[in-house]
C-alpha positions as CSV (number, residue, x, y, z in Angstrom):
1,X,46.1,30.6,24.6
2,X,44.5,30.2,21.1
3,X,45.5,27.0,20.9
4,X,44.0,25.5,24.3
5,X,41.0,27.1,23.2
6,X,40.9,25.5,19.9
7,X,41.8,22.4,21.9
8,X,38.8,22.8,24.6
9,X,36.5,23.6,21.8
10,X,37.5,20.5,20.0
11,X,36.8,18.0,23.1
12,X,33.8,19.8,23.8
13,X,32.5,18.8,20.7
14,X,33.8,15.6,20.9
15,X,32.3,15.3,24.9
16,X,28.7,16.6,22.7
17,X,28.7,13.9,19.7
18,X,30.1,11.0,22.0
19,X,26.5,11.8,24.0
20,X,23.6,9.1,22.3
21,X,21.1,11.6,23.8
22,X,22.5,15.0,22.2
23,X,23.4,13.2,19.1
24,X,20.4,11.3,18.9
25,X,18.0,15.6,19.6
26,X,21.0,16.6,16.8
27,X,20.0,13.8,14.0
28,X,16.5,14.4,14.7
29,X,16.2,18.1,13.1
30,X,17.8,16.9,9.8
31,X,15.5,16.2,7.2
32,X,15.6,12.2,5.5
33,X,17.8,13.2,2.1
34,X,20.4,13.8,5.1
35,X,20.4,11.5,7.7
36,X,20.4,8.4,5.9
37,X,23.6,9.7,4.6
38,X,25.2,9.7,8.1
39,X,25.1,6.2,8.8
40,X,28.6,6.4,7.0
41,X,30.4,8.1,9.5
42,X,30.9,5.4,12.0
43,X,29.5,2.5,13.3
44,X,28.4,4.3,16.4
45,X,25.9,6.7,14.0
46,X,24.7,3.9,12.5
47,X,23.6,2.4,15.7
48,X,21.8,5.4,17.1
49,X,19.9,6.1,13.2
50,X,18.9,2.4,13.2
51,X,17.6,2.0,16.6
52,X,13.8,1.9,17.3
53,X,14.0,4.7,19.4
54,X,15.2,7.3,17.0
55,X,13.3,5.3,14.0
56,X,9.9,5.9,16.4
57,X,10.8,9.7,17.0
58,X,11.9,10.4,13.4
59,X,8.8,8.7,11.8
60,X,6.8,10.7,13.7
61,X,8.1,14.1,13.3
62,X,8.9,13.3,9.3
63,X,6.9,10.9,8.2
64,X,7.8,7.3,6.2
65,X,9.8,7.9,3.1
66,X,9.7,4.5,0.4
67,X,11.6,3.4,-2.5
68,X,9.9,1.2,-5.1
69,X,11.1,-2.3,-5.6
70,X,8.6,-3.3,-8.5
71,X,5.5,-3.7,-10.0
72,X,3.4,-6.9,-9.1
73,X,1.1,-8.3,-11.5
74,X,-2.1,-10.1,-10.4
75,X,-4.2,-12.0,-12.9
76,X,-7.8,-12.5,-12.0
77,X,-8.2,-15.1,-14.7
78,X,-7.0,-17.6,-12.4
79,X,-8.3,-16.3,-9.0
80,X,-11.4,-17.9,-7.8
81,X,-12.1,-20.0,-10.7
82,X,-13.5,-23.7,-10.2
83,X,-10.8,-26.4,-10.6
84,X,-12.2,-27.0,-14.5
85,X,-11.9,-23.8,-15.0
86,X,-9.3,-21.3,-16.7
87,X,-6.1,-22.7,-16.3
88,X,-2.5,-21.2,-16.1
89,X,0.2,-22.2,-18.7
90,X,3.4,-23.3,-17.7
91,X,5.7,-21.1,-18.8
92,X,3.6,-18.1,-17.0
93,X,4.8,-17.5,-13.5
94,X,2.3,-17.5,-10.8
95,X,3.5,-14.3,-9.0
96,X,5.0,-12.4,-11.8
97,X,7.5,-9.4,-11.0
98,X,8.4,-6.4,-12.6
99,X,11.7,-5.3,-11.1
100,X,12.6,-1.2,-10.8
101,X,16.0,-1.5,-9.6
102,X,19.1,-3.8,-8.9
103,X,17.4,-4.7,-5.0
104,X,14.5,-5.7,-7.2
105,X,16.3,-7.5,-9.6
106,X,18.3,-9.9,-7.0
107,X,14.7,-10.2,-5.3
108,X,13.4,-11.4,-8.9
109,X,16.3,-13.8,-9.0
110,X,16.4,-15.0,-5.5
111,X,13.7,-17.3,-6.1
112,X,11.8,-16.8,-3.6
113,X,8.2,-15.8,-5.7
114,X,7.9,-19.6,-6.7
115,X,7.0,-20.1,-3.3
116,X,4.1,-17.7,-3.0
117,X,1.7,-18.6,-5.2
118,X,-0.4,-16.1,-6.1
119,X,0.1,-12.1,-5.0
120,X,-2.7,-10.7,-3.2
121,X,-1.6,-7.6,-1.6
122,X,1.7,-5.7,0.5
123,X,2.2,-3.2,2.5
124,X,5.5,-1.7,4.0
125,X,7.5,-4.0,2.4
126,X,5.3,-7.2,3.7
127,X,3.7,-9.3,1.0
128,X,0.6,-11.6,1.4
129,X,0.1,-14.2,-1.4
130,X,-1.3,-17.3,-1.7
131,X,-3.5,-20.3,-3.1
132,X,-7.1,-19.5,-2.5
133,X,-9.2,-20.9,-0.2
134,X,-6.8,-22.7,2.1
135,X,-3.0,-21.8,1.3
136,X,-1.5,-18.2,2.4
137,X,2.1,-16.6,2.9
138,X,3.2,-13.5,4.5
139,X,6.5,-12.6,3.6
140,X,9.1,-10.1,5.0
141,X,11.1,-8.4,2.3
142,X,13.2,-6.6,5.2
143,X,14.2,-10.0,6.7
144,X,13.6,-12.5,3.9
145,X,11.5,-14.5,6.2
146,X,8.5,-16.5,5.0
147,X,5.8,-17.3,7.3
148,X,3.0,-19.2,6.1
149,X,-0.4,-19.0,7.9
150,X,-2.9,-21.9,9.0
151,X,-5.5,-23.1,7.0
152,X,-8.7,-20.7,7.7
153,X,-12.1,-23.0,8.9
154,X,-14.2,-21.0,6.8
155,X,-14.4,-22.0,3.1
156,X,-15.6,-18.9,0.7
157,X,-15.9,-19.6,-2.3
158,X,-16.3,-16.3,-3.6
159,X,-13.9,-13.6,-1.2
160,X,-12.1,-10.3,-0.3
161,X,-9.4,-10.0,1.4
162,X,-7.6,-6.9,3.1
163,X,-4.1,-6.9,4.9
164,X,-3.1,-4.9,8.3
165,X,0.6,-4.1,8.9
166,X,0.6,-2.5,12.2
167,X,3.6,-0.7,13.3
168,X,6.0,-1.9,14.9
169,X,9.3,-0.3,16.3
170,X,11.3,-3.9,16.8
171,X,12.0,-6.9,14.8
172,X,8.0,-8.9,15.8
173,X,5.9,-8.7,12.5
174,X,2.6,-7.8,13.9
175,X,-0.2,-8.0,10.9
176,X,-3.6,-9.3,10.6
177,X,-5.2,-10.7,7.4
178,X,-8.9,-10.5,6.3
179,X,-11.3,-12.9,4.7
180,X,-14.4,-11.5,3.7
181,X,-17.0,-14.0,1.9
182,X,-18.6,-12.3,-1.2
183,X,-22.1,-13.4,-2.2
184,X,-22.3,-15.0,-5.8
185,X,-26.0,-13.7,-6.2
186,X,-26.8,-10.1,-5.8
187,X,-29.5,-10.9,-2.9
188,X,-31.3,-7.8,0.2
189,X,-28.4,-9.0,3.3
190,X,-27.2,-7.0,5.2
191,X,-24.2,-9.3,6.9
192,X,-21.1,-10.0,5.8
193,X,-19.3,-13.3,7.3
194,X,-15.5,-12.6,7.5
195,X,-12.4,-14.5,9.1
196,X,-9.3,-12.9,10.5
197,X,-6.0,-14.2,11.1
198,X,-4.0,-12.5,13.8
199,X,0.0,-13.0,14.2
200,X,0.0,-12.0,17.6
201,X,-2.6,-15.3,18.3
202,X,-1.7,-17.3,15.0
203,X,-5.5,-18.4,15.2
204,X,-8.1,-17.7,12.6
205,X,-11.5,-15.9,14.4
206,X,-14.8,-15.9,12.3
207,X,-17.2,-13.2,12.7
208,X,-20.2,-11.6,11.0
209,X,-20.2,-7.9,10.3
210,X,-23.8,-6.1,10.3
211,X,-24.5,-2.8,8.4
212,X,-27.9,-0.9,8.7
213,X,-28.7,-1.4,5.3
214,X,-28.7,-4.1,2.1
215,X,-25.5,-4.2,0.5
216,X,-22.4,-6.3,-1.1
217,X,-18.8,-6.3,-1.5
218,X,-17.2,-6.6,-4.6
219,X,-15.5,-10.3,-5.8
220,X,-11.7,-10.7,-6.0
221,X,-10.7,-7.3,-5.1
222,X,-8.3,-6.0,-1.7
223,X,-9.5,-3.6,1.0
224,X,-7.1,-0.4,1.4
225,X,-6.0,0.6,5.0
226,X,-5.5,4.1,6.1
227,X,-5.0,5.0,9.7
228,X,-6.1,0.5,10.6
229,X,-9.3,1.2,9.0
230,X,-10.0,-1.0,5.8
231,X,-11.7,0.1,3.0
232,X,-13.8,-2.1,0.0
233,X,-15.0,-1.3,-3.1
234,X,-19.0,-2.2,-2.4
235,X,-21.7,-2.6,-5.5
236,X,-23.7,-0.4,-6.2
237,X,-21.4,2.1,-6.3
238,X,-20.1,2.6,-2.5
239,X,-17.2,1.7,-0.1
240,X,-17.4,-0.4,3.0
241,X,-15.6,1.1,5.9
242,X,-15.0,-1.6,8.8
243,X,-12.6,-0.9,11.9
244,X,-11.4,-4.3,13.7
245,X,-10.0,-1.8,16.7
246,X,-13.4,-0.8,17.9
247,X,-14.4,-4.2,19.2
248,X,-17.7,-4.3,17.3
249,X,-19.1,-6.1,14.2
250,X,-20.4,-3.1,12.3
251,X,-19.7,-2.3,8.9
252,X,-20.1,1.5,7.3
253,X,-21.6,2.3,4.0
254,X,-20.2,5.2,1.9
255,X,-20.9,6.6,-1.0
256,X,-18.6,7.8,-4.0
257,X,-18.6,10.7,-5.0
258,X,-21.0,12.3,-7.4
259,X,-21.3,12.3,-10.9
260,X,-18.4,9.0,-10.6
261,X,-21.1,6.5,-10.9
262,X,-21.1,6.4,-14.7
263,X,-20.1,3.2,-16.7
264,X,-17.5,5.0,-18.5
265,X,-15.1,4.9,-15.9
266,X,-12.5,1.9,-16.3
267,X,-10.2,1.8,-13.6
268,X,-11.3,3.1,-9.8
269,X,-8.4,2.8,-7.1
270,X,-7.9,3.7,-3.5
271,X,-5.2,4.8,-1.1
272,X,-3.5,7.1,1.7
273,X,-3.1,10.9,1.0
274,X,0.2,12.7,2.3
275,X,-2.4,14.1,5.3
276,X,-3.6,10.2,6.5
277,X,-7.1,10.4,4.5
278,X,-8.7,8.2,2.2
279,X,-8.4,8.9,-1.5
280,X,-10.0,7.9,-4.1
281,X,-8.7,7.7,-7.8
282,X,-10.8,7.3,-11.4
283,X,-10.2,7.7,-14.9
284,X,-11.7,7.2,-17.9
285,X,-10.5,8.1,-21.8
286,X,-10.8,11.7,-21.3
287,X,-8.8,12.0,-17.8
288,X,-8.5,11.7,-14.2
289,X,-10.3,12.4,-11.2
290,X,-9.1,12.4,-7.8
291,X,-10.8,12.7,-4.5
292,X,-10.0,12.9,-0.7
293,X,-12.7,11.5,2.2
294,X,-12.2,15.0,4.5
295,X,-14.0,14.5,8.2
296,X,-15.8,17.2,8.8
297,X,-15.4,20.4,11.2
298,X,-17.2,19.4,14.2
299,X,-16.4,15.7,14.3
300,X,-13.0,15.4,16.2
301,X,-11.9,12.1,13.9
302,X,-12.9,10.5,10.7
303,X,-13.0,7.2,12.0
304,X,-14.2,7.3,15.5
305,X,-17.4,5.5,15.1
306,X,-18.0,3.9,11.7
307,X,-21.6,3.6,12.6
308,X,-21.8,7.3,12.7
309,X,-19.3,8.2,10.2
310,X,-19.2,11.9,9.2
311,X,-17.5,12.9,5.8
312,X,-17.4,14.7,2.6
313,X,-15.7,14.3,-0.4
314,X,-13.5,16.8,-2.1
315,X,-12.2,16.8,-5.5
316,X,-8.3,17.5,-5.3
317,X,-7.3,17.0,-8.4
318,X,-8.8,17.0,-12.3
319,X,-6.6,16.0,-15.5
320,X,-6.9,15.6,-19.2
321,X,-4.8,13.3,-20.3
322,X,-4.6,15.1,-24.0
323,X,-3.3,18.0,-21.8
324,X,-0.8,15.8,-20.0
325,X,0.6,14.5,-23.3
326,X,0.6,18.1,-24.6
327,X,3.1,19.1,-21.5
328,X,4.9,16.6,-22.1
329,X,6.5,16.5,-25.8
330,X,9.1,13.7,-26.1
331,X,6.2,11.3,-25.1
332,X,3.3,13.0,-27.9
333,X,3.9,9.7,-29.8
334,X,2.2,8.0,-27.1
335,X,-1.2,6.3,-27.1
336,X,-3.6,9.2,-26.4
337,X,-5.9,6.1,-24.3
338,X,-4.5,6.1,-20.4
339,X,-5.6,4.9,-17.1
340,X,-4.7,5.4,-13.2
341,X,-2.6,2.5,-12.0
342,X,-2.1,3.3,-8.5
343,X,-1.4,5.9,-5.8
344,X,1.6,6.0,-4.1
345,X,2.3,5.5,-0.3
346,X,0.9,8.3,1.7
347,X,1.1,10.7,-1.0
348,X,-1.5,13.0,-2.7
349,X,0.7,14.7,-5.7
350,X,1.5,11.9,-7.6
351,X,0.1,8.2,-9.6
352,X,1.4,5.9,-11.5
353,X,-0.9,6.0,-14.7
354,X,-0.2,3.3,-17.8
355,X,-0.5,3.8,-21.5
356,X,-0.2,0.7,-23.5
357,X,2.4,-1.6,-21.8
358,X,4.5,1.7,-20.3
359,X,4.1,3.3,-16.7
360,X,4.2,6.5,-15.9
361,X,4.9,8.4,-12.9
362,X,2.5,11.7,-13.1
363,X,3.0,14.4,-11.2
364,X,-0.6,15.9,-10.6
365,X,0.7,19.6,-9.9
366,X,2.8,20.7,-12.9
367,X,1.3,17.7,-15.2
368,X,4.6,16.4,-15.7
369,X,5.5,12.3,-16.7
370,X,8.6,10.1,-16.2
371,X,8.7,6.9,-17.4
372,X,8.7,4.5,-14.9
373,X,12.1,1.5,-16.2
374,X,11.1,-2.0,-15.4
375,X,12.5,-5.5,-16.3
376,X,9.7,-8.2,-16.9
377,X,6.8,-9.1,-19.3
378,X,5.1,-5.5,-19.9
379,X,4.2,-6.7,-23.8
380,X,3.1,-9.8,-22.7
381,X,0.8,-8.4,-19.7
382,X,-2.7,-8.8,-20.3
383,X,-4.2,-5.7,-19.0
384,X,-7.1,-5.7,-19.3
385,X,-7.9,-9.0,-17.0
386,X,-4.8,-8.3,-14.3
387,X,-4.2,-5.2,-11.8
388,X,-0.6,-3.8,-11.6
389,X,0.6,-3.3,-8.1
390,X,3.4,-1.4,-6.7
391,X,5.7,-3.1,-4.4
392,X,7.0,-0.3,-2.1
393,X,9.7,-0.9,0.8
394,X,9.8,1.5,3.9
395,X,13.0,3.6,3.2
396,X,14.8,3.2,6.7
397,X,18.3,1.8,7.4
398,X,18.9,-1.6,9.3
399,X,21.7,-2.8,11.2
400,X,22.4,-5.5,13.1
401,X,24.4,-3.2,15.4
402,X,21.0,-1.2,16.6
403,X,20.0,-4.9,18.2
């Protein structure tokens, strides 16, 4: 009798785990660390993780883990310079790399960033690059697939751009690139003439963004996206908030926080807390400041109406960096001079800061530091006229199997 029960115990878990749908609920209540382990078990397991299904479900009850690929580095010597002007040398690559790890080492090698030309942003592993005004890529570091876009009918001499990744749950790339002309000469408009590029047309549109008052966004620098809303750095000491989903051509001033409008402040970055907010990073000699847009109470979401935008800012986080050092001993031989590099994907507890030519990742809670191990020019960078970006790919197993 023991043993048939041991035996109908055994095919009913067998009768359980042969079901997609019970196995698919089961692998849903394990946390990431876990069930990217079980794709090992058998090919079956590995279907049901990698399909879009379960990849929709999970994303939406966890959340998007990412592993970091590299470091991009972006000179803006040689962005938007007249064809006399400041050249490149040859033995500088265009779209240099700073590889993390052994996937960003054969990406390094696979020879691939010759064909670029010149990084301008990523996002979830995509990567948009290019020879300003007319030549642009968008390539798929999932797939190793380059596409390259049409020419745009708008010449800017002077631009921003900003890059969309919108998700998608199948193998169709669906993204949408921004042009947005900067004016030369700080003059009263109120307009902004933009041009965007949408995969799902493959057509360049041109349109002119309004705001209710004067302003002007900043030359040569990349609008942040949180939640499909993009976000530049204006002059004057403000952010331009613009929503493509709404349907209209308005364009949202907001202002940084207070007391962050000083000179002394060298490097200012944006991105996505861990709760889907803007954030906004600065630091100067002394330390770092971080701050989160927060909607308020009574207005049911931040980015309902740009035109009528409701927010406040709050100050999360405030850091010394003498204090950091201090914390950490085996790195008090470093240069007591620091600044904020970048946030990382949908996070709010940790930044990459630099110190001379070494990065750092800095935990903002206990004020601890890793050094961050990269292959590439870090002596050679020039610092202070390129921006360091972090190449970050969507942490998610893919099989040909989950087709």
């Amino acid at each position: 009798m023991g043993m048939e029960m041991d035996k109908k115990s055994c095919n009913s878990v067998y009768a359980v785990l042969n079901c997609d749908d019970i196995l698919h609920d089961i692998l849903l209540r394990l946390p990431p660390s876990t069930v990217h382990k079980l794709i090992l078990v058998s090919k079956r397991w590995l279907r049901v993780v990698s399909s879009s299904s379960f990849r929709r479900c999970y994303l939406r009850k966890w959340g998007q883990d990412f592993r970091l690929l590299g470091f991009f580095v972006c000179n803006f010597l040689y962005l938007g310079r007249p064809r006399d002007g400041y050249r490149r040398p040859n033995w500088e690559p265009a779209l240099p790399f700073l590889s993390t790890c052994e996937e960003g080492d054969d990406f390094k090698l696979s020879g691939i960033l010759k064909q670029l030309g010149y990084f301008i942003d990523c996002s979830n592993g995509i990567i948009l690059s290019g020879r300003h005004p007319k030549t642009y890529f968008v390539y798929n570091t999932m797939t190793k697939k380059k596409y390259q876009l049409p020419e745009p009918q708008q010449f800017y001499k002077t631009l921003c751009m900003a890059l969309i990744v919108e998700e998608s749950f199948d193998d169709d790339l669906c993204y949408k690139v921004i042009r947005a002309k900067c004016e030369c000469k700080l003059r009263e408009r109120n307009t902004v003439s933009i041009e965007t590029y949408s995969s799902k047309t493959g057509k360049w549109k041109q349109s002119t963004l309004m705001c209710s008052t004067s302003f002007a966004l900043r030359p040569r620098t990349v609008g942040m996206v949180v939640g499909g809303v993009v976000h530049w750095f204006a002059m004057w000491g403000k952010i331009a908030v613009y929503d493509p989903r709404l349907g209209d051509r308005y364009i949202a001033l907001v202002k940084l926080p207070s007391g962050t409008l000083s000179h002394e402040y060298e490097e200012c970055v944006l991105g996505e807390s861990s709760d889907g907010l803007l954030q906004y990073g600065q630091s100067s000699n002394l330390g770092l400041e971080i701050w989160v847009l927060e909607k308020e109470s009574d207005n049911p979401s931040l980015y309902c109406n740009c035109t009528r935008l409701k927010y406040k800012w709050v100050q999360r986080w405030k850091l010394n960096f003498k204090v950091i050092w201090k914390k950490n001993p085996p790195l008090s031989t470093q240069s007591k001079e620091a600044q904020i590099l970048s946030f990382l994907p949908r996070n709010s507890r940790t930044v990459f800061i630099r110190s001379g030519s070494s990065i750092f990742l800095c935990d903002l809670g206990n004020k601890m530091v890793e050094p961050v191990n990269y292959q590439g020019r870090g002596a050679a960078i020039s610092w202070e006229s390129s921006k360091v970006v972090p190449c970050f790919l969507p942490a998610w197993p893919v099989s040909s199997l989950s087709e």
